[in-house]
N, C-alpha and C positions, 0 to 999 in steps of 0.2 A: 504494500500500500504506500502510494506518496506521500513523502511531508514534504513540509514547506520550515527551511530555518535561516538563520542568518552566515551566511558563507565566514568561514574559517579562511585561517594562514593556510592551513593544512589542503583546501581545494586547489590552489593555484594549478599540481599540472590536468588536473580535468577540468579547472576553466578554461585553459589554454588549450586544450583538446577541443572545447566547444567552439572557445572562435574559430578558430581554423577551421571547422564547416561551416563557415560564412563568409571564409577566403578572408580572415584576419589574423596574419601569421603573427603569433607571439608564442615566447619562449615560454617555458612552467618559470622560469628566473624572471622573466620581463613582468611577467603577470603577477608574481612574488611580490616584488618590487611595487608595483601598482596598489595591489591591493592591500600592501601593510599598509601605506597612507590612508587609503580609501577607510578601513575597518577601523581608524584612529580619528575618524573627522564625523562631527555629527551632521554637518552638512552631506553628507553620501549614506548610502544604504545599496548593501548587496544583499540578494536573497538566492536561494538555492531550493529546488524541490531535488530532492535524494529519492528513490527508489531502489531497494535491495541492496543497500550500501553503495550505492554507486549519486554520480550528480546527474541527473539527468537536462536540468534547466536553471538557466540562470537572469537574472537581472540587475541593473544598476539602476539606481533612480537617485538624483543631484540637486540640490538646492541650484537654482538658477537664479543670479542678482544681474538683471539687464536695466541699464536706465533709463529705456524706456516705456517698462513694463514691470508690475510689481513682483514678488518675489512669487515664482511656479516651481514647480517640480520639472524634472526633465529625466523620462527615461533613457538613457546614455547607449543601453545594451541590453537585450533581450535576445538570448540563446535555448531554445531546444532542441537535442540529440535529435536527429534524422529519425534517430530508431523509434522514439520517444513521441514521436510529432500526433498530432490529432487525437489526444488525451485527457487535454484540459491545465495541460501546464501552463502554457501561455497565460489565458486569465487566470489561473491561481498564482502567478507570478504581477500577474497586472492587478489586480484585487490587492498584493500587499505593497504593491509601489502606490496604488490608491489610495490603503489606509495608510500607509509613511506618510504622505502629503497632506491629507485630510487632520492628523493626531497634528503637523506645525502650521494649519491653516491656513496654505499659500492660497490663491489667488486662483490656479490651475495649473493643469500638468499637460506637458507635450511629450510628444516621442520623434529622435530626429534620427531621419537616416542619413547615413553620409556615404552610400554607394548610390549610383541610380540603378534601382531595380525597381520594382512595381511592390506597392502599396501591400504587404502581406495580409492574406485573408485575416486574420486576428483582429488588426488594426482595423479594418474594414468591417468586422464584426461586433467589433466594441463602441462603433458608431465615432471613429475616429476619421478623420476627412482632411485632403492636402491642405494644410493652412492656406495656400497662396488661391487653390480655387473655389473655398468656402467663400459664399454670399453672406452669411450670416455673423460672420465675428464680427466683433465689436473693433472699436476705433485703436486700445491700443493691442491688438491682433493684428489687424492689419499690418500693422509697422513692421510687426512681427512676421509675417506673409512675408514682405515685397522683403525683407533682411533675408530669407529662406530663398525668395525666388533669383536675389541677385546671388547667392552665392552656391555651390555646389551642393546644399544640404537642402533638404527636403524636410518638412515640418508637418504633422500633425496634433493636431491639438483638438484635449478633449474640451468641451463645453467648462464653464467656472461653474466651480461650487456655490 
């Protein structure tokens, strides 16, 4: 059965296993490295669903301070095992990047991709929509948008709390 906890030193080379099925090559050392900061700062939060002693999915989610927008969550990284996939990791990974954000009552949360690839069903099931071609956000979203649409990152964003 899957849990859900907050990722260890101890995960680094099966974090580093997971990126790399998303064509993001990092060492178990790089990811080490990474992650002791990350697991030391309250502004960050990693989560892990584990199945059978093994990781099978992971997430970051980051205090985002933009000055043009109040303070939101930003999901950074959102990894599940190939093997793993169409299970329910995903939103029980997005469910606790949800309540990370909701417990320090930002403002809202996005999720940014930085490859162009197409929109994963998840995102698109969680009623998450490309910030740049949402009709509906609010004024400062948009700023947010056209920052997304000039640079090589892709933004979706959930609706505010």
């Amino acid at each position: 059965m899957p849990s859900l906890r907050n990722a260890f030193a101890s995960d680094a080379a099966r974090l580093a296993e997971l990126s790399r099925q998303l064509g993001y090559p990092s060492t178990e050392a790089e990811i080490a490295s990474r992650l002791a900061g990350l697991l030391t700062n309250d502004d960050h939060a990693v989560f892990v669903v584990e199945e059978d002693g093994e990781v099978a999915a992971w997430i970051q989610v980051s205090l985002s301070r933009l000055v043009e927008s109040p303070l939101s969550a930003e999901v950074g990284g959102l990894v599940v095992d190939e093997r793993h996939r169409r299970r329910g990791f995903g939103p029980l990974l997005l469910g606790a990047g949800d309540a990370w954000a909701k417990e320090r009552r930002f403002a809202h949360a996005r999720a940014v991709q930085r490859r162009a690839r197409r929109r994963p069903p998840l995102l698109r099931a969680r009623g998450l929509s490309r910030g740049e071609a949402a009709a509906d956000l609010r004024a400062r979203d948009r700023l947010t948008a056209l920052q997304s649409r000039a640079s090589r990152f892709r933004s979706w964003i959930w609706p505010a709390w």
